[in-house]
Every structure is written in structure tokens, then in C-alpha cells.
N, C-alpha and C positions, 0 to 999 in steps of 0.2 A: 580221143578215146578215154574213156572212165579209166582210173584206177581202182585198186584195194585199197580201202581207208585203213591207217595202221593206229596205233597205239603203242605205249612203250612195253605192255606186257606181253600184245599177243597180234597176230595178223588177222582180222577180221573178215570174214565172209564175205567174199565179195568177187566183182569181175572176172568169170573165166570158170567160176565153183560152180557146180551142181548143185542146184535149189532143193533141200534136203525133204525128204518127203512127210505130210500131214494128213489129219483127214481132221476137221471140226466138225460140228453142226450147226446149221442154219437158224433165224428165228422160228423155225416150224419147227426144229428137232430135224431136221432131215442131214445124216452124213457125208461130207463133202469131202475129197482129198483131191489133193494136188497133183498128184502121178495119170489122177484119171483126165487132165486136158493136156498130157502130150500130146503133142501135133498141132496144137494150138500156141501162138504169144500172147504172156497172162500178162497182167499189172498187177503186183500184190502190196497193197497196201494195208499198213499197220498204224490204225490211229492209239488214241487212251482208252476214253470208258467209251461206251453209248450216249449218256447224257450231255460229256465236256461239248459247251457252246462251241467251243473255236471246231471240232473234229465234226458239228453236225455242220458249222459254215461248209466247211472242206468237202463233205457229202453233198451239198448243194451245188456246189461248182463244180466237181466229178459230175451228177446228173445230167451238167453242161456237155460235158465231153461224151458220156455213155449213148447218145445216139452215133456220132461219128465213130468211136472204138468197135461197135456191133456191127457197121457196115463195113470195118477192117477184119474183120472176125478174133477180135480182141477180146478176151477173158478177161474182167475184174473182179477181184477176191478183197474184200474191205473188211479186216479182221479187230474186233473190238475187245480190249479185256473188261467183259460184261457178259450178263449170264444172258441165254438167248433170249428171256425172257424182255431184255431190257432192248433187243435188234429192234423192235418195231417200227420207230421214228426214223430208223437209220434207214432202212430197207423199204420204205416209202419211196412210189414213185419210179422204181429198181427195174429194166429191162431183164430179158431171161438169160443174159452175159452176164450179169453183174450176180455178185454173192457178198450177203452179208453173213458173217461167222464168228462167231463166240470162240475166246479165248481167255474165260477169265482166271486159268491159274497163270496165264503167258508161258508158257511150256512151246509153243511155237515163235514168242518173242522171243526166249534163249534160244533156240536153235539157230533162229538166224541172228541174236546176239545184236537187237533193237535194244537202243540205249535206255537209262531214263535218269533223269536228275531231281535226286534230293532233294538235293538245296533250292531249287525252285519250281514250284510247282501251284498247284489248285489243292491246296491243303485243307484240312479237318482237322480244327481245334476248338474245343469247350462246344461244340455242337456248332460252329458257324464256320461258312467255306469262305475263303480268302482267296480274294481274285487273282490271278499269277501277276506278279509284279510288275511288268513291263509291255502286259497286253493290252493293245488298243479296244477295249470291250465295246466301242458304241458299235461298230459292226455287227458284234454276237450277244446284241443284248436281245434281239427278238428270240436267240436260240438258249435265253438264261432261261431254265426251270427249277430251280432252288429244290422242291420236292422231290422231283425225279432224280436230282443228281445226289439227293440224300439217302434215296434210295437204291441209287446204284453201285452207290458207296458204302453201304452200311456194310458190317459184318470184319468177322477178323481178316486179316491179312488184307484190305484191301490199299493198302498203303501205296504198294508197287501201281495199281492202277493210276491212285492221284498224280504219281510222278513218272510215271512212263510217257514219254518220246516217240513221234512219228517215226517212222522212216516206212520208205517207196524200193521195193525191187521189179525190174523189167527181164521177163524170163523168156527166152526162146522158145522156139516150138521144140527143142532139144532138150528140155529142163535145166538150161544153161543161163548163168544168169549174165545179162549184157550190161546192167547201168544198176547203180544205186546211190540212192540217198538217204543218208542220215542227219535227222533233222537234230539243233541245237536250241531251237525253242518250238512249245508247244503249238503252237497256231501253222509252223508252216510245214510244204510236203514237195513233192517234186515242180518243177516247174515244166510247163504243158511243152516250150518248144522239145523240152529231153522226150517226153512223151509220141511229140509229132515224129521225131525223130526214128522213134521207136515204129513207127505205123511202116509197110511195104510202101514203098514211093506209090507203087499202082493203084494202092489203094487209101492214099490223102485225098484230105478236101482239098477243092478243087473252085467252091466258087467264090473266091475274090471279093467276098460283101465284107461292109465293113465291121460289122456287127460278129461274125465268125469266131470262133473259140480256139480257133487253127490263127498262129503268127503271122503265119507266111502268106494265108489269104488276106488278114488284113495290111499286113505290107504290099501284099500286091494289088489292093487296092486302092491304098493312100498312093504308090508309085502308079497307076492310073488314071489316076483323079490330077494329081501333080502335070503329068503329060498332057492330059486333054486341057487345064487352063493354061498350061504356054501354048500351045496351041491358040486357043481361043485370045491370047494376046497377039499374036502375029499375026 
């Protein structure tokens, strides 16, 4: 079972709290709150900007999972601090579960008190961006746009955006929050089994291929494939 992540100043939002309520808008302008999918289990995830290569990887791999989350009847909320203008690329491709939502003063990153680090980050200096130190970039070099991320970066205050921190909360149909993650470098986010986990048993995959974005169907593949050549040795 999750706990609350602590710190030495303060006890952090977390397992057991009430998902405090929001309402953003979409890349159309269309206003969105949170109070309004009770009765629903949401996924709400908190990337950086719109443009950061690593957070449009993480949008391509969620893609992965949003058809089996909408046969769970799984709400996803994919909150950017970037104006909506800059959702577009994000919200490509987006089933009518999934929401892409503007947060560019992070006013809903304080509330639920999504971390971010200074000291490292995808900084702007003398007009050129500096890659975050420790990222494996060949992965996200197809989602590098130099332009776009100059542009999603320009203007005062956006410093918090460069260096703001993923983190993943999983909310019941009670506005109850069950699991979180707070991420500690920019590239990563919850990992799928906490996710599967999260899904009603009734309503997980269920087919066993080995290709599947679900753990358990590919472990329960390789564990049938395993059986049928001892088998085929005997």
C-alpha cells in the first residue's frame, strides 16, 4: 500500500487526501474541472511544458495505454504548464477520456505541491537551451523542436516551467487519491504495473499477447510459451 511522501518541513498530499478541486481549459479553450468526473477513477498527470521532448515521449506511451484505460472507463487529465495554445502536439491523436489542460501559472501544481528542481533542469541561457544533464536524449531527439520550445518558453516567469517535475496521482471514483508519484528527474512518470493495478480486476486486459502494454498479459504469455516448449520437449 502507497504511503504519503514526507519532507522535513511539511507532510505532502498524498494517500488517503481528497484531490483538491480545479477546473483548467483545454487546447480549444474549453473549461474542464475535476469535481465534474466523480464517479469516475481519473489518472492525473502533471508533465513540464508542452514542447519538453522527454513529456511528449511520455504522451506517446500513455497513447499506448488510453485505449485499454477507456475500456476501464478511466479518465485522463495530462496537465501542461503551457498556454493552450502550445496543447496541440500534446492532444494529438487523444481519445474523448483523455484531456489535455493548460496550467501555465502552475497554480494546480501548488495545490497538489508537484515538485520542481532548480538545480537541474532544461534551462535558457544567453538564448540557447541546455539539454538536462543526465537525459538519455537519443530517444527524444525526434520530439526535439528547438523553435517550439523557444517559444513555449519565452516570456517572464517562465523559469518554473523549465524546471518543474512530473508527478502522477491515481483518484477514485470518490475524489480520494489511492497512489502517487513524485517524480525525481524529468523524463520519468508512474510506472504502468501501479497503473494496471489501479484498473477494477473486471475490467483488465485480458489477452496474454506478447506485444500488450499490460505486465501481466505479457508475463502471462512468456509463462505460456515457457509451458507449451517443455511440453513440446517431453
Amino acid at each position: 500500500m502507497p504511503t504519503k511522501q514526507t519532507t522535513d518541513e511539511q507532510i505532502l498530499l498524498g494517500v488517503g487526501d481528497e484531490a483538491p478541486d480545479f477546473e483548467l481549459r483545454d487546447e480549444e479553450g474549453n473549461v474542464h474541472k475535476l469535481s465534474s468526473f466523480r464517479g469516475r477513477r481519473v489518472i492525473l498527470s502533471f508533465f513540464r511544458y508542452a514542447s519538453c521532448p522527454m513529456c511528449l515521449y511520455n504522451v506517446d506511451r500513455l497513447r499506448q495505454q488510453a485505449s485499454l484505460l477507456q475500456k476501464a472507463e478511466i479518465v485522463t487529465l495530462c496537465i501542461f504548464r503551457s498556454a493552450p495554445t502550445m496543447l496541440k502536439r500534446a492532444a494529438e491523436g487523444t481519445n474523448e477520456d483523455t484531456y489535455t489542460l493548460s496550467d501555465v501559472n502552475g497554480s494546480v501544481y501548488t495545490k497538489f505541491q508537484v515538485k520542481s528542481n532548480l538545480k537541474r533542469g532544461i534551462l535558457s541561457m544567453g538564448g540557447r537551451i541546455y539539454r538536462y544533464m543526465s537525459a538519455p536524449f537519443g530517444k527524444y531527439s525526434s520530439y526535439f523542436d528547438l523553435k517550439m520550445i523557444r517559444k513555449d518558453l519565452q516570456g517572464e516567469g517562465r523559469d518554473a516551467a523549465k524546471n518543474q517535475l512530473p508527478a502522477d496521482f491515481l483518484i477514485d471514483e470518490n475524489g480520494i487519491i489511492v497512489d502517487v508519484f513524485r517524480s525525481k528527474k524529468p523524463q520519468d512518470h508512474m510506472r504502468f504495473d501501479r497503473i494496471e493495478a489501479f484498473i477494477p480486476k473486471e475490467k483488465r486486459c485480458k489477452c496474454r499477447k506478447k506485444d500488450c502494454i499490460s505486465p501481466t498479459c505479457r508475463e502471462n504469455y512468456a509463462q505460456i510459451r515457457k509451458e507449451a516448449e517443455s511440453m513440446t520437449w517431453h
